[in-house]
C-alpha positions in Angstrom: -5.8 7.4 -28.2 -4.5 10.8 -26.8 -4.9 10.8 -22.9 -7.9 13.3 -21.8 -6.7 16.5 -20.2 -6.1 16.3 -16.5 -9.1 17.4 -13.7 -8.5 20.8 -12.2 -7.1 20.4 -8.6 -10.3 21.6 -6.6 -8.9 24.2 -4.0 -10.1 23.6 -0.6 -11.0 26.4 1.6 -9.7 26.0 5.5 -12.4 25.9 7.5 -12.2 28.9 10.4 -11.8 27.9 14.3 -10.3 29.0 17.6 -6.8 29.3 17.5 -5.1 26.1 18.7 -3.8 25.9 22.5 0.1 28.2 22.4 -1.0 29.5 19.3 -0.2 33.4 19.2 -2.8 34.7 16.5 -5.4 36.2 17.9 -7.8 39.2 17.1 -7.2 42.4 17.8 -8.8 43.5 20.8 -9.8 39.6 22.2 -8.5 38.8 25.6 -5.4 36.4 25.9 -6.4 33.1 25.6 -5.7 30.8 28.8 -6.3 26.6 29.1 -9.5 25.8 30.6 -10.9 29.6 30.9 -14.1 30.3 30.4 -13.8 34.0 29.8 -12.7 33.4 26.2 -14.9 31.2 24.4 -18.1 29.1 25.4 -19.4 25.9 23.7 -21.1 26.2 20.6 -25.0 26.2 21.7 -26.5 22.1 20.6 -28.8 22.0 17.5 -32.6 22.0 17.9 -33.5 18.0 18.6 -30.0 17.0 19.4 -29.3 16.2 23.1 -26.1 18.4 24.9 -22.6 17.8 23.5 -20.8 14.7 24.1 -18.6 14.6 27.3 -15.6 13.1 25.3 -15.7 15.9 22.8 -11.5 16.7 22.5 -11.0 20.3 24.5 -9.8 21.2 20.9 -13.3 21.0 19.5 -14.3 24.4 17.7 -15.9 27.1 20.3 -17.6 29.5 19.5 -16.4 32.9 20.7 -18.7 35.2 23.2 -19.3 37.8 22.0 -19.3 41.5 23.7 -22.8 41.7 24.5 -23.0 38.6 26.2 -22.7 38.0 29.8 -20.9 34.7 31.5 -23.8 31.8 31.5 -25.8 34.0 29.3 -27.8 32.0 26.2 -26.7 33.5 23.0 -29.6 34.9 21.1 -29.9 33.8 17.3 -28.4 36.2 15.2 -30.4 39.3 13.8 -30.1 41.8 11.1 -30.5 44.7 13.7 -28.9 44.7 17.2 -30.9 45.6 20.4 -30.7 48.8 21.4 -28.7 50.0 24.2 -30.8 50.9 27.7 -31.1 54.6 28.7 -28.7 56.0 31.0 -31.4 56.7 33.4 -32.5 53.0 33.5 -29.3 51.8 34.7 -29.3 50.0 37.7 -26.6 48.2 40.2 -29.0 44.8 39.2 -28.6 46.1 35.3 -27.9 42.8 33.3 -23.7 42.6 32.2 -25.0 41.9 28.5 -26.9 45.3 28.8 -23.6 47.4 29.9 -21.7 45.8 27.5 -23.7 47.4 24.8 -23.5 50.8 26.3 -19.9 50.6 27.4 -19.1 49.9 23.2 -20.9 53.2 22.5 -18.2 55.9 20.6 -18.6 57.7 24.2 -16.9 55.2 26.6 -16.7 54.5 29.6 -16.6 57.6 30.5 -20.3 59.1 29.1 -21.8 56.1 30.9 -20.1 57.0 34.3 -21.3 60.5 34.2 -24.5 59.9 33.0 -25.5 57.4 35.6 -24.4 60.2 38.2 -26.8 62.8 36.3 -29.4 60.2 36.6 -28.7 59.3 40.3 -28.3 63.3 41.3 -31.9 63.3 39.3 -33.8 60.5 41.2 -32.3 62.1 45.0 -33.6 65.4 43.7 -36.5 64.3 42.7 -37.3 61.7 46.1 -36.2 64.7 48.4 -38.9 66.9 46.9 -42.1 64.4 47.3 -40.2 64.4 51.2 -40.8 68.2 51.2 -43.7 69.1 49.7 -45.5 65.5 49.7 -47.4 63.2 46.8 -48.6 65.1 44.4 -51.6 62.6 44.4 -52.2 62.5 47.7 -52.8 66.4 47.5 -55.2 66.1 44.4 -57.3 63.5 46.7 -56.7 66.3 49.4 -57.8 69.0 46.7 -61.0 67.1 46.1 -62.1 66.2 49.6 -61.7 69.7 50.4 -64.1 71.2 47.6 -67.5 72.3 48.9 -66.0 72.6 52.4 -66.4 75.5 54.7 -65.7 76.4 58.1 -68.1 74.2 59.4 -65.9 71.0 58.3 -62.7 72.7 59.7 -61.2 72.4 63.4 -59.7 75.9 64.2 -56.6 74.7 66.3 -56.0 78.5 67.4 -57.8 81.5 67.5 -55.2 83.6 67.4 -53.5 84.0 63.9 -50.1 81.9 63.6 -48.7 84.4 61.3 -49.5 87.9 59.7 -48.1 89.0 56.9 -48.7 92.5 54.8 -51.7 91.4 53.1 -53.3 88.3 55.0 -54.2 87.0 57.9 -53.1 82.9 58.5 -54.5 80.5 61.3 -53.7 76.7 61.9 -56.9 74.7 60.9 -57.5 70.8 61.1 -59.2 68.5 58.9 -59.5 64.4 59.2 -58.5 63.0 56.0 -57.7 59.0 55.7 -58.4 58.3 59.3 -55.2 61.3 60.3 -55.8 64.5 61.1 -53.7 67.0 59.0 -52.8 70.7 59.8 -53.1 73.3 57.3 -53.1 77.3 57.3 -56.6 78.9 56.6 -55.5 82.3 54.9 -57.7 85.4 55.8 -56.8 87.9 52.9 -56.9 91.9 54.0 -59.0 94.3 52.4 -58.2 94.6 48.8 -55.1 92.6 49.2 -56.7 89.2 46.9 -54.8 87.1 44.5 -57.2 84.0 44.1 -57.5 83.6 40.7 -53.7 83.9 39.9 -52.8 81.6 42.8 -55.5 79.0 42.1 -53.4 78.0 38.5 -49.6 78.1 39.8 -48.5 74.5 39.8 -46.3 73.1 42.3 -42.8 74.6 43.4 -41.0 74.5 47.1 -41.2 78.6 46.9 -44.7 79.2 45.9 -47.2 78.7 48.2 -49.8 75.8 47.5 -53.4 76.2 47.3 -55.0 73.1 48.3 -59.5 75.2 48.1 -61.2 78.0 49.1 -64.8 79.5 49.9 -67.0 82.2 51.0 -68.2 82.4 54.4 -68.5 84.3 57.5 -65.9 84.0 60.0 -66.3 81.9 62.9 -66.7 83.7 66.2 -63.7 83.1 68.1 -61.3 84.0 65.5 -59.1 86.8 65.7 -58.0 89.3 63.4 -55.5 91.9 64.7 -56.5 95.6 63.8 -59.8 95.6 62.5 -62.0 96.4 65.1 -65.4 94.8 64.9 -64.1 91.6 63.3 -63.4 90.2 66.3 -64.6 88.2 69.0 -63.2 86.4 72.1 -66.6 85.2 73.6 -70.1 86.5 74.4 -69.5 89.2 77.1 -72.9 90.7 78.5 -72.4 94.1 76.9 -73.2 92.8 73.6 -76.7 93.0 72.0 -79.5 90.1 72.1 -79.2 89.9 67.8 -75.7 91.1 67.2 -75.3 92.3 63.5 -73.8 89.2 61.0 -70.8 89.5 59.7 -70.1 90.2 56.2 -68.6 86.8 54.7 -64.9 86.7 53.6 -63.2 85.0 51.3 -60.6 82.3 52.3 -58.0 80.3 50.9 -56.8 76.9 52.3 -52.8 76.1 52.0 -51.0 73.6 52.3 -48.0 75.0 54.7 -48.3 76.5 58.0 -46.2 79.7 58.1 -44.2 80.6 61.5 -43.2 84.1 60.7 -42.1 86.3 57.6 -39.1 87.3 56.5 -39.4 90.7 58.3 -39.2 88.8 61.6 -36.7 86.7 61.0 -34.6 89.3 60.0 -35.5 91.5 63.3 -35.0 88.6 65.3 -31.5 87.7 64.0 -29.5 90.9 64.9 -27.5 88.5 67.9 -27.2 85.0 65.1 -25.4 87.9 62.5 -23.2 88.9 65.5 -22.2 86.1 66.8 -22.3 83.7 64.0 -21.8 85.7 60.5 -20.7 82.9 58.7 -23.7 80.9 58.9 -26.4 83.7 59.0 -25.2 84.8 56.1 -24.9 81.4 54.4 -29.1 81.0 55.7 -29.1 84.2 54.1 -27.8 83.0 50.8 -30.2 79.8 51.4 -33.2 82.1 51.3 -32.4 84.4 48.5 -32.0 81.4 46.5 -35.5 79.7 47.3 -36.8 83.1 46.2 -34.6 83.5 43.0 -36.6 80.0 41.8 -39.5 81.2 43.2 -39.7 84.0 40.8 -38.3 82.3 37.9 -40.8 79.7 38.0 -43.7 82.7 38.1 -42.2 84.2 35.0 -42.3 80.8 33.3 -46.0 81.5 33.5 -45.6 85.4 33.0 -46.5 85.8 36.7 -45.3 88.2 39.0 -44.6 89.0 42.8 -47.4 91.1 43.7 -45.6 93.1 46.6 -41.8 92.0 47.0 -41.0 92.9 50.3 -40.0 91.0 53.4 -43.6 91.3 55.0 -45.1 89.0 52.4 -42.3 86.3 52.1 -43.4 83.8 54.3 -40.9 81.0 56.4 -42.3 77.8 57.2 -40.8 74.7 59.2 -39.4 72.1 57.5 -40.7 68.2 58.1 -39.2 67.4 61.6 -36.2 64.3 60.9 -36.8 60.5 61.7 -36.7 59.5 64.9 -33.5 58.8 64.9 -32.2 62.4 64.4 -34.3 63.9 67.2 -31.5 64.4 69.6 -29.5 66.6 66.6 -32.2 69.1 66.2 -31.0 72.8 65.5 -31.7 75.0 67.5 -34.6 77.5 66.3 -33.1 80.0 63.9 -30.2 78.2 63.3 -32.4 75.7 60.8 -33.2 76.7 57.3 -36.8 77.5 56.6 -38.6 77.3 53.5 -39.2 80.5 51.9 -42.8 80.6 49.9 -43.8 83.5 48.0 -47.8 84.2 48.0 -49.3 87.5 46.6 -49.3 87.6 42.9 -50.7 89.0 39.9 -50.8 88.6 36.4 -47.9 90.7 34.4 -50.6 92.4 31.8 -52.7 93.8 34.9 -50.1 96.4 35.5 -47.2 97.9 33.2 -45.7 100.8 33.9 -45.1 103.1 31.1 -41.3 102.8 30.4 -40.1 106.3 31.3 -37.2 107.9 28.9 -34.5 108.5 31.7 -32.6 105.6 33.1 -32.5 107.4 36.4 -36.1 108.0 36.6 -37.1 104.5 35.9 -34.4 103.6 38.7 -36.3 105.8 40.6 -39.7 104.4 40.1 -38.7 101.1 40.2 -37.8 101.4 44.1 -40.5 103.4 44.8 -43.3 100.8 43.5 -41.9 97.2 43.9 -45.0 95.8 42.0 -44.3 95.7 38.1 -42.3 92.6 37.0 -39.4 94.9 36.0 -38.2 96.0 39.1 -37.9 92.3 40.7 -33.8 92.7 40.6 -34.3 95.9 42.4 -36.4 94.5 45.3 -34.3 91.2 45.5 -31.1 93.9 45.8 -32.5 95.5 48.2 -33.6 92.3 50.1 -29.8 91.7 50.1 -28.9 94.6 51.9 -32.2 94.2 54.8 -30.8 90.4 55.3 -27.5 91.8 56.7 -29.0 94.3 58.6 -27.7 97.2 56.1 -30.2 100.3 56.1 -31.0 100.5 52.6 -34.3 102.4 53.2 -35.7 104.3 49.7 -35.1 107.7 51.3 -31.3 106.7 52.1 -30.8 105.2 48.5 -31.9 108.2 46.8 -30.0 110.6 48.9 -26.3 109.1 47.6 -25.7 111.8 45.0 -22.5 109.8 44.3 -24.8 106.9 43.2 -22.3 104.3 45.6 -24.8 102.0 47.5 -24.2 101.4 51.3 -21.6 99.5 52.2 -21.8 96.1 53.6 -19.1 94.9 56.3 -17.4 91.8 55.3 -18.5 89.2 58.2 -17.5 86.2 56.7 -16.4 83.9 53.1 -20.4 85.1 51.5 -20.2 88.7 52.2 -18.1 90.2 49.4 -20.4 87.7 47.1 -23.4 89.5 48.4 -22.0 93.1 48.2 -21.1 92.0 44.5 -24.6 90.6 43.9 -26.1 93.5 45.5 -24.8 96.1 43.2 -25.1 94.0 40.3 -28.7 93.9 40.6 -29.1 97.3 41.8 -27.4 99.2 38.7 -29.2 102.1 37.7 -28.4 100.9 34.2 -30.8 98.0 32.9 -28.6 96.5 30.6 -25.8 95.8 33.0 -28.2 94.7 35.8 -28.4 91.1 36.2 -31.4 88.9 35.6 -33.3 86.8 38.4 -31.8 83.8 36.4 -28.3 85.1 37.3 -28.7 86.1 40.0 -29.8 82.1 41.1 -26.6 81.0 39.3 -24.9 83.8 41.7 -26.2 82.4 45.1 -25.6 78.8 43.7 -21.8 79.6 43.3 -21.4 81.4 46.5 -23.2 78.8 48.1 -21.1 75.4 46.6 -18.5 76.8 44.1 -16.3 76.9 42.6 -14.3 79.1 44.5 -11.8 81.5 43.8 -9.1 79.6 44.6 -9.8 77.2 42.1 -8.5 79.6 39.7 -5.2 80.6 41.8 -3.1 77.9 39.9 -4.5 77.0 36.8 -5.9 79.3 34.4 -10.1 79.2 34.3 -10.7 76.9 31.2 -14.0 74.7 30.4 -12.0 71.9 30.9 -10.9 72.8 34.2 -14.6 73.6 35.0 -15.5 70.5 33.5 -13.5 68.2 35.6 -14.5 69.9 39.0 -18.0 69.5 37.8 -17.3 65.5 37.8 -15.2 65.6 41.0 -18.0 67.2 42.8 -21.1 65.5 41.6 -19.0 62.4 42.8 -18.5 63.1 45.8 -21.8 64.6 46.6 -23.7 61.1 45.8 -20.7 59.7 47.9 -21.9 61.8 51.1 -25.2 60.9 50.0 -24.1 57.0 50.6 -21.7 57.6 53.5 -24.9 59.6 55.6 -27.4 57.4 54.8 -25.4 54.2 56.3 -23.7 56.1 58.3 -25.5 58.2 61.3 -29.1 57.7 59.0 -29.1 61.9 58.5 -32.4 62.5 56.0 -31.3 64.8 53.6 -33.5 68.6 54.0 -34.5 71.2 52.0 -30.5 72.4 51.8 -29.4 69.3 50.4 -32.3 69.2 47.9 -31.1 72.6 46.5 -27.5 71.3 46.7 -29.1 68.5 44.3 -30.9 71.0 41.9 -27.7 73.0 41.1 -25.2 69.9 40.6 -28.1 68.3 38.3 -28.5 70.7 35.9 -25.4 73.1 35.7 -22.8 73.0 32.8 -19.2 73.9 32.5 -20.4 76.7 30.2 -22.8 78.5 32.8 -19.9 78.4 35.5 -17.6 80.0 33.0 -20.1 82.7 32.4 -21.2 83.1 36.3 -17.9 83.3 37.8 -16.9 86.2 35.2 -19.5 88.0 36.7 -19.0 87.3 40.2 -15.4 87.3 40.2 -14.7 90.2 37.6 
């Protein structure tokens, strides 16, 4: 009988493992394989029920590779049809597990994206720890907010009878009031006739340049307060002239604040004539300092369609700082030389007053320097500010009277001046659409204060990317000071170094393009 046609050969498939020791195939992007290292491949993990791996297993025993997401020592997680996803950027710690970084450091971005964003994040966190440093927890001042309503001047210790500080519409004295077993200072304000703001103020939200409301009530005032220049208000004692049952005195409406002013802007700028002699360079830099606290200051009020009420350096107030640790007591500036907070605190809402827009744009120049209060002329009262910071007479009369239409010239003192004579005009221009916005005027002061520079631009041509890389370069080296001080000497970063922090955080290589064309044009 015929033989039965053969079997098929059954083809058997070579069963995958690591490559064998001085083998050279390897994947494509796998680390070179050495003897005995760990780094390339950990045993395969036992079955469920089985005890660990034999000790005699050969050292050519199939491994199972670790994969990118897995740290040295780490378990390896059974297999799943979607991966875990990557941790935010602003999660990332120094502790952050390796198996977590792995996954972000495979991201199309790179390395790169990660580095950057964990210095956005950092800059983020400082900014936001050196505010709470400033202005304190915001739950600590609800808790404050509460104790405080149904309070009059009966719960509060006057500290001095004699105001701390007077600005053009109020009246402000140092109060006490025990709170959590410490007694805290605050400013009671004393508004002057028709000079009130208290619904406006009362719904502002918190912000270093806007002064905080923390109550307020009716009542009479006490006896031995004093209020400058209203006659009949005031009393220093009982003196034997004065009637058995003297007439009561009408009750006044008070606000509490939070900050204690020490003078307004007006003094400080009367007071500094000698600092601006002597030292230029770094009046004009507190200078700078100050116009940018009120540049945010009024952005953040037109966020909520808010405006100054009276711009002018009588109602900008300057209050102390928190003193440093004990530690930097000895390196205390001397007064003047410190940078002050700048609040603003008269307002009003922007549909209470609108001035008719007029049909000439010299007219509405006009108008707009003659009555600081509609929302419109801010850039004209923050120019002018300019020019009164550098001790420039820039009085209404003296602007009107240049038929040429060329401002007063400011003397170039030192590396800010030329900035501020630019920033000056710019905001000054009798023509609205080629005046500058508050907005602008912040990214202005910002560059003056912490570039970039000129220079920067006096070998290579401006370019994003050329903006782009200084932008990295700096934030770097900012958190770097930030590291060196704080292990260093122990210097607390202060209000400057918060704002420093604010303008690294959120700037762009595209707004620096578009500021220094109009600063260095």
């Amino acid at each position: 009988e015929p033989l039965p046609p053969p079997l098929p050969k059954k083809q058997l498939q070579r069963a995958e493992s690591l490559p064998e020791p001085g083998s050279s195939h390897r994947c494509h992007g796998d680390p070179e394989p050495r003897a005995g290292s760990i780094l390339y491949s950990i045993p395969a993990a036992p079955l469920q029920g089985q005890g660990a791996p034999p000790r005699d297993r050969p050292s050519w025993a199939p491994k199972k590779p670790l994969t990118k997401s897995q740290s040295l020592g780490e378990p390896l997680a059974p297999s799943s049809p979607q991966a875990a996803p990557a941790p935010s950027l602003k999660e990332l710690t120094f502790g952050t597990a390796d198996g977590e970084l792995g996954r972000l450091l495979e991201s199309p971005a790179g390395l790169c994206a990660v580095v950057l964003g964990c210095q956005e994040a950092a800059l983020a966190r400082l900014s936001a720890h050196m505010q709470e440093e400033l202005l304190g927890p915001e739950e600590r001042q609800q808790l404050l907010e509460a104790e405080l309503a149904g309070k009059r001047w009966a719960a509060l210790s006057v500290l001095d009878p004699q105001p701390c500080c007077q600005s053009g519409d109020a009246w402000y004295f140092r109060v006490g009031f025990t709170f959590e077993h410490s007694q805290l200072q605050f400013a009671a304000k004393v508004p002057k006739p028709c000079c009130s703001s208290l619904g406006v103020q009362s719904s502002l939200g918190t912000h270093c340049s806007i002064q905080r409301l923390l109550g307020r009530f009716t009542d009479r005032l006490p006896r031995e307060l004093v209020l400058p220049g209203i006659p009949g208000k005031q009393s220093q004692g009982p003196s034997r002239e004065e009637p058995a049952c003297p007439a009561p005195q009408p009750a006044l409406q008070v606000l509490l604040c939070a900050e204690v002013p020490q003078q307004t802007l007006a003094d400080f700028v009367k007071g500094s004539h000698a600092l601006h002699r002597t030292s230029p360079g770094h009046y004009e830099r507190l200078g700078c300092l100050l116009l940018l606290q009120l540049c945010m200051g009024l952005e953040h009020l037109r966020g909520q369609n808010v405006a100054q009420g009276d711009l002018c350096p009588e109602n900008l107030l300057l209050v102390q700082c928190p003193s440093p640790p004990r530690s930097q007591q000895g390196q205390k500036e001397p007064l003047g030389l410190s940078l002050p907070r700048l609040l603003i605190s008269s307002f009003f809402k922007v549909q209470e007053k609108q001035r008719p827009c007029s049909s000439s744009q010299e007219q509405d120049w006009r108008q707009g320097l003659a009555a600081p209060s509609p929302p419109a002329a801010a850039e004209l009262n923050v120019g002018r500010l300019i020019y009164q910071i550098l001790h420039v007479d820039i009085s209404l009369e003296n602007i009107l009277g240049f038929r040429s239409k060329r401002l007063p010239e400011i003397p170039l003192l030192s590396i800010y001046s030329a900035g501020l004579k630019r920033l000056a005009t710019l905001l000054l221009h009798r023509d609205p659409h080629e005046r500058v916005s508050i907005e602008q005027a912040k990214g202005i002061l910002q560059v003056l204060l912490w570039g970039p520079r000129q220079e920067l631009f006096a070998r290579s041509r401006k370019s994003l990317e050329l903006l782009r890389g200084w932008l990295e370069v700096k934030r770097t080296l900012l958190l770097l000071r930030f590291a060196e001080n704080s292990a260093g000497a122990g210097v607390s970063p202060g209000l400057e170094e918060w704002l420093c922090c604010q303008y690294f955080q959120g700037v762009t290589e595209h707004t620096l393009y578009q500021v220094t064309q109009v600063l260095y044009a």
